[in-house]
C-alpha positions in Angstrom: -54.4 -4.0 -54.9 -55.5 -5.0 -58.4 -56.1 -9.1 -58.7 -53.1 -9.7 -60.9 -50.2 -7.8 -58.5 -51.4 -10.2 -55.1 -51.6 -13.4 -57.7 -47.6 -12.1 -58.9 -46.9 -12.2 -54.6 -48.6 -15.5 -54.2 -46.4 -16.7 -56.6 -42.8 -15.2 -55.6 -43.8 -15.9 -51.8 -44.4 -19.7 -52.7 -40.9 -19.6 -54.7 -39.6 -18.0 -51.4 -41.3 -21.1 -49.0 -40.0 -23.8 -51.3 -36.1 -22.2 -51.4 -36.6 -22.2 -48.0 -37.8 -25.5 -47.6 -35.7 -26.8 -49.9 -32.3 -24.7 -49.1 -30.2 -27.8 -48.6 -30.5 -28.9 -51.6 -31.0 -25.8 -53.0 -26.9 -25.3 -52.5 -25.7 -28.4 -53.1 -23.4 -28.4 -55.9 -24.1 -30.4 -58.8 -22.2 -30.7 -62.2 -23.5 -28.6 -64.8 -23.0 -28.1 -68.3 -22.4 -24.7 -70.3 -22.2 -26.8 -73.4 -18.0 -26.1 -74.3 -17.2 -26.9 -70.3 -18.4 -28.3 -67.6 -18.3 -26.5 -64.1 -19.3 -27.8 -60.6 -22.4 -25.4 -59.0 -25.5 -25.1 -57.1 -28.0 -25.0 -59.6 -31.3 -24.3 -57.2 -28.7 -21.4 -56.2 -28.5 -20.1 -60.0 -32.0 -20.9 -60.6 -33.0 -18.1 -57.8 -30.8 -15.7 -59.5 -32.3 -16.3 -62.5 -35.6 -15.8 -61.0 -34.5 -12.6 -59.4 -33.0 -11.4 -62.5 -36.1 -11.6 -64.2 -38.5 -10.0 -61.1 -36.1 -6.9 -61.7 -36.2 -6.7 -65.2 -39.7 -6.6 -65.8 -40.3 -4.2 -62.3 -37.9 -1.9 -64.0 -39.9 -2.7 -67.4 -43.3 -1.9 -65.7 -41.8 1.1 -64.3 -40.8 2.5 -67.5 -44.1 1.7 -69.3 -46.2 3.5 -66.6 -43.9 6.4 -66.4 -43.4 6.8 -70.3 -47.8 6.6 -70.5 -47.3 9.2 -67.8 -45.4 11.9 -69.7 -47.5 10.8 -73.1 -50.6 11.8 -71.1 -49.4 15.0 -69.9 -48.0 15.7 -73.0 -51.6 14.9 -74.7 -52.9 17.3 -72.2 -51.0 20.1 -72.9 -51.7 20.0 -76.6 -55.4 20.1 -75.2 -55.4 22.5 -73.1 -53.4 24.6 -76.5 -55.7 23.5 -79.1 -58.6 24.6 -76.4 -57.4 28.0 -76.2 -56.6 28.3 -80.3 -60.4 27.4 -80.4 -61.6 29.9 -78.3 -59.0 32.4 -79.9 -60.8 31.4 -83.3 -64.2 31.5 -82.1 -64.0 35.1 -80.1 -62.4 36.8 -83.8 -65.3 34.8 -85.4 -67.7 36.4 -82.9 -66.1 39.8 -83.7 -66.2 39.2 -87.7 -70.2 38.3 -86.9 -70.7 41.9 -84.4 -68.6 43.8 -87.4 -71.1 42.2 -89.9 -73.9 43.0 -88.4 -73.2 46.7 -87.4 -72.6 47.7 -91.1 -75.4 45.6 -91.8 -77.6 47.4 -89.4 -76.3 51.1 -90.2 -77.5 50.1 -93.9 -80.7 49.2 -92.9 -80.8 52.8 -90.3 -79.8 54.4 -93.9 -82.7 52.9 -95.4 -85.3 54.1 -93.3 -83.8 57.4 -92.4 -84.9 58.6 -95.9 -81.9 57.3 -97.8 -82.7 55.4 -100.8 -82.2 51.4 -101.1 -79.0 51.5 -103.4 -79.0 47.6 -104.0 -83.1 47.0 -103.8 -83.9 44.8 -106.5 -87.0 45.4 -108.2 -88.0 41.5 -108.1 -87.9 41.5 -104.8 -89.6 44.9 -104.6 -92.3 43.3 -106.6 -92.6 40.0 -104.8 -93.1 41.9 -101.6 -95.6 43.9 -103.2 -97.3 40.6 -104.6 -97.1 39.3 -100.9 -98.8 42.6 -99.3 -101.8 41.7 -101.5 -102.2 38.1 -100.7 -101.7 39.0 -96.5 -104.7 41.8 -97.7 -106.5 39.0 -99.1 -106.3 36.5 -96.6 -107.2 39.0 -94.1 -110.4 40.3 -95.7 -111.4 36.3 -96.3 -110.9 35.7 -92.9 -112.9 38.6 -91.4 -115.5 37.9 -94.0 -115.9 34.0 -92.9 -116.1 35.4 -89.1 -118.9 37.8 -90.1 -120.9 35.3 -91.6 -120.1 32.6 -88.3 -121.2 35.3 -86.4 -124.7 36.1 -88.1 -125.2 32.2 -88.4 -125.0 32.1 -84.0 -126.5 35.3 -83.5 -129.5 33.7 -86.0 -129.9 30.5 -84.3 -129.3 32.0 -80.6 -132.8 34.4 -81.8 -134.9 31.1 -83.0 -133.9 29.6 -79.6 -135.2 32.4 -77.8 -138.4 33.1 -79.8 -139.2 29.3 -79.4 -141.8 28.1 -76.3 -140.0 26.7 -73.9 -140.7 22.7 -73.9 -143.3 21.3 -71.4 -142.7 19.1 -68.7 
């Protein structure tokens, strides 16, 4: 039980041991006012009720806060579990917008190298690419060049090592 629910029954069982203890006097009538009249009652008697009255009320008012959160949370859950599903809904036509895309994208680019003739190929972009081709020839050449030489320069000093004496020990 949570801390606060045994500290409410400490409390209503030590109301219950002092009525009980006290139960004599608890019914003895006593003169009361109601502030028009005055009446003749026991007011330990009245007291309980009061106390009683109250207990109820707010068990009744607990019970309808817990079961009110109750049907807010299955509520929120099945507007969940519906805006889960619209997602997926949304996301499986987005997929299939994405596979349509693609395929004509893909049968354009087939049409292209099947012999068919790039209907939208812009000419900048034909030359960039031909711009680009050179520089990759380039940087190719340069790099097989700068090997060569690397090469020659091992293969020249591997030689002088072994024309060289060996040292003496």
């Amino acid at each position: 039980m949570k801390l606060r629910t045994v500290f409410l029954l400490l409390i209503l069982g030590a109301i219950a041991a002092f009525s009980a203890l006290n139960w004599n006097h608890f019914i003895a009538p006593t003169t009361l006012s109601l502030g028009l009249t005055e009446i003749q009652a026991p007011l330990g008697v009245i007291m309980l009720g009061v106390v009683a009255f109250l207990t109820a009320f707010f068990l009744v008012f607990v019970v309808y806060v817990q079961a009110s959160a109750l049907f807010d949370s299955r509520r929120h859950a099945q507007e969940l579990q519906l805006n889960r599903e619209l997602a997926d809904k949304a996301e499986a036509s987005r997929f299939t917008e994405l596979r349509s895309f693609l395929e004509a994208e893909l049968q354009k680019l087939a049409g292209v190298r099947s012999g068919g003739s790039p209907v939208t190929a812009d000419p900048a972009i034909l030359a960039r690419l031909d711009r680009l081709e050179k520089e990759l020839l380039t940087a190719v050449e340069q790099s097989g060049n700068s090997l060569a030489a690397c090469l020659g320069e091992i293969e020249d000093r591997l030689e002088r090592n072994a024309a060289a004496p060996p040292p003496r020990q």
